[in-house]
N, C-alpha and C positions, 0 to 999 in steps of 0.2 A: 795876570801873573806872567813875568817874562819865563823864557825858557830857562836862563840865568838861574832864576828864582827855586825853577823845581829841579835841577840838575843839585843846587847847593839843597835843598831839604832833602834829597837822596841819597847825598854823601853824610848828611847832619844822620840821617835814620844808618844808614851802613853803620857811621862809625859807633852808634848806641849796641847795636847788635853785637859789633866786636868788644865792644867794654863788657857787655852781660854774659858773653860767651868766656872772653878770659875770666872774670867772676865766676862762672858758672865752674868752669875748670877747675879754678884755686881752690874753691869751694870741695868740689869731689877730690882733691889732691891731699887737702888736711884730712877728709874725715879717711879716706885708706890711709893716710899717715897713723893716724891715730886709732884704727881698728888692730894696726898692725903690731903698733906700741902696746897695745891692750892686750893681745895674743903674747906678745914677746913676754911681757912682765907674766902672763898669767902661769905659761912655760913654765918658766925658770921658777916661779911660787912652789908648782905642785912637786909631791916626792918624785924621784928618778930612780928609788928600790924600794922596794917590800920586804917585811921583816919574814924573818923565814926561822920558824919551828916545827917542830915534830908534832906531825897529824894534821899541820894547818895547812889552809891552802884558799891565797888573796888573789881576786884578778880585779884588777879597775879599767875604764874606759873612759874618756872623756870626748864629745864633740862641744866643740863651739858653735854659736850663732853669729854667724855673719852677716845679717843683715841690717845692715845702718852699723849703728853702735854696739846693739843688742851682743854685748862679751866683755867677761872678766870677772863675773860676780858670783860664781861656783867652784867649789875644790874637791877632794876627799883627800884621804891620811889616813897613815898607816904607822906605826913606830913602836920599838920595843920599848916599856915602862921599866922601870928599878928592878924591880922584883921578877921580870921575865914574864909577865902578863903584856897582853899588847892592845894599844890604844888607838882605837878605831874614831874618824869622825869625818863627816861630811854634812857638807853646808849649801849655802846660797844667797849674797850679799844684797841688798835690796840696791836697784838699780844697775847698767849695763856701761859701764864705760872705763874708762881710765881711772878714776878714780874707785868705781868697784873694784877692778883687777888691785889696786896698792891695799885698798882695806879688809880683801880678802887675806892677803898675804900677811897684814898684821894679825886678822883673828887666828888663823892658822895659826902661826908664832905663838903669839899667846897661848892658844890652847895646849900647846906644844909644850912648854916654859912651866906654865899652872900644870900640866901631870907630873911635871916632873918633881913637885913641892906635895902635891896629892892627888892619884890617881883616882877616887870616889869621881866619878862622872857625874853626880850633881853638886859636888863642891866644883868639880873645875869648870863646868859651867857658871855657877854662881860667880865664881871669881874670874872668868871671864869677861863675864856680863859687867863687872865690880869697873874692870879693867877698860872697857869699851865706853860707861861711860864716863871715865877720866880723862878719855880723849877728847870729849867734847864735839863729833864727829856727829853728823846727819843720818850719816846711814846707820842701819842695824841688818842684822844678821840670822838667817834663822839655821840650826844646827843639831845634829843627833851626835853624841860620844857615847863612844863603848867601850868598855873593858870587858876582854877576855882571857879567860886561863883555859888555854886549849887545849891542857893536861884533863882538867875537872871538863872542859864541854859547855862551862857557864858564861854568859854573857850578860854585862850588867850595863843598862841604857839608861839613859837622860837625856829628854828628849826638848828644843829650846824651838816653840813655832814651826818645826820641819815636817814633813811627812811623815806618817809611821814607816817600818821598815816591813818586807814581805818577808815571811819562811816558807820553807817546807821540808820536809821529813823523807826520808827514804821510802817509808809505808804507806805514800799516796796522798797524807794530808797538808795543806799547805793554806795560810789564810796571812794577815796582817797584823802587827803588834798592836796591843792595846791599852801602852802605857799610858798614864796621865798628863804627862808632859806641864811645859811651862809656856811663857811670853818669848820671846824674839831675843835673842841677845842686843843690848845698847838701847831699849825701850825702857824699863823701870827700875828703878833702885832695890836693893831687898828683897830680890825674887828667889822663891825657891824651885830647885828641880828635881824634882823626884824620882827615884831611882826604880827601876825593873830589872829584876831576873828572870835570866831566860836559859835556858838549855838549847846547846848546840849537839845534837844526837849525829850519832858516824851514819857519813853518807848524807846530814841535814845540807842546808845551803840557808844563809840568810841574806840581804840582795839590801843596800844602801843606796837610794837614791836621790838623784832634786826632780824637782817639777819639770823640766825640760824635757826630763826621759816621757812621762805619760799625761801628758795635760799640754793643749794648745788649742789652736785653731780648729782643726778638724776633728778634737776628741776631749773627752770631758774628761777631769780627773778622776771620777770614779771608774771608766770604764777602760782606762790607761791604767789605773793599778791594779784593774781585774785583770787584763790581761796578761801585765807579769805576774801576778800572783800563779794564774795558771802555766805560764812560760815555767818556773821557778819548780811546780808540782810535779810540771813532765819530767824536768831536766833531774831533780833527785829519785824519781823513781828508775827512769834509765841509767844513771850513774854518770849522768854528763858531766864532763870535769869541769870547772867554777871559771874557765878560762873562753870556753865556748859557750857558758854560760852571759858569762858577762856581755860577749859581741853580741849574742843574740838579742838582749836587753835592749842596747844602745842600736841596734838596728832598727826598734821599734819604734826612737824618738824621731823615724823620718814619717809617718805616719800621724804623731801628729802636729804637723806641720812645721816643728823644728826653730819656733822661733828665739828659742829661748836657749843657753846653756843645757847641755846636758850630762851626769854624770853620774858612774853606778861604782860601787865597788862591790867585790860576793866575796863570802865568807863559807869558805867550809871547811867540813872536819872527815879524817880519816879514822878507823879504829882501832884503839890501843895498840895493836899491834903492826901496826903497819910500817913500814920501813920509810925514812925521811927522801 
């Protein structure tokens, strides 16, 4: 082999290097493009105010997963109903990408659109679910909605594949709902959601989450919602307000390991007489 020979295979190997390297670049160039697109839309999806009544009191928090794809398929919501009861929901889109972050945005909507026709939390599940799949779309969704009258204290759930929600009470008890619940949103035809009542007692907290917050890598989901469960127990016996509540929550979802969406909203209640 002349010298000729391996000087040209040396330039033949460099210039392979610079092809995989600018590939390698474009490559890392679309997917932050498109992490970013994901965040942008998921943004501008979620509320930018909280409905605000006498004795209530909403705090929410949201982190994203940054890693690769992993964003856009988590929300909660907040909004006042007809009748001045207010509609509580939060979800989690199966799958992490750009298109989770638009089909999140449509369930929202809908859910939004359907209280506003009937507020029963297992019809407007039902007719969401009715709604999702007329879409004809891949993904499904799993989702808790609640209705409350913060005047009465009552809290009425439907619960769609999501986690249960945690409580606790001012007098030290505090454990996890244990409604019946349904199937996923966008999964089966003619499903029913069954509804729970529940009492929101002054001074109580109730704490809405997705899986992001306490289930990952380095922690099981049982012992992620054990943990806020007791987070939740301390915080209404001290009187912590629902706002220092909630960072606390979402501080927790770096523990376990964070790979996922995360998102809480807390619900609590002041008593009768307390000034807005």
């Amino acid at each position: 082999m002349s010298r000729t020979d391996t000087t040209d295979d040396g330039d033949e190997l460099l210039a392979r290097l610079g092809d995989l390297t600018a590939q390698a670049r474009a490559q890392a160039e679309m997917q932050r493009s498109r992490v970013e697109l994901a965040l942008a839309l998921q943004s501008d999806m979620l509320p930018r105010d909280l409905p605000v009544a006498r004795r209530l009191h909403l705090a929410v928090r949201y982190a994203p997963a940054c890693q690769g794809l992993n964003v856009g398929g988590d929300w909660y919501d907040a909004f006042t109903l007809g009748d001045g009861r207010i509609g509580l929901s939060i979800g989690d889109v199966q799958g992490h990408n750009i298109e989770a972050a638009a089909f999140m945005g449509q369930v929202r909507a809908g859910l939004r659109a359907l209280a506003s026709v009937t507020s029963e939390p297992g019809e407007v599940l039902a007719r969401t679910n009715d709604l999702l799949l007329s879409l004809g779309s891949d993904l499904f969704a799993t989702c808790t909605f609640m209705r409350l009258d913060p005047c009465a204290g009552v809290l009425e759930s439907a619960r769609a594949g999501h986690l249960p929600c945690i409580w606790a009470t001012a007098d030290g008890k505090s454990g996890l709902t244990s409604d019946e619940g349904g199937p996923p949103l966008g999964v089966q035809t003619g499903t029913p959601y069954p509804v729970t009542r529940y009492e929101l007692t002054t001074g109580g907290v109730f704490v809405l989450l997705t899986d992001g917050v306490v289930e990952g890598p380095s922690m099981r989901l049982e012992e992620g919602l054990d943990q806020v469960t007791r987070l939740a127990g301390i915080a209404a016996v001290a009187g912590m307000d629902v706002d220092a509540l909630a960072a606390a929550v979402i501080k927790g979802a770096e523990r376990v390991g964070h790979d996922d969406d995360a998102a809480v909203l807390v619900v609590g209640l002041d008593g009768p007489d307390a000034q807005p």
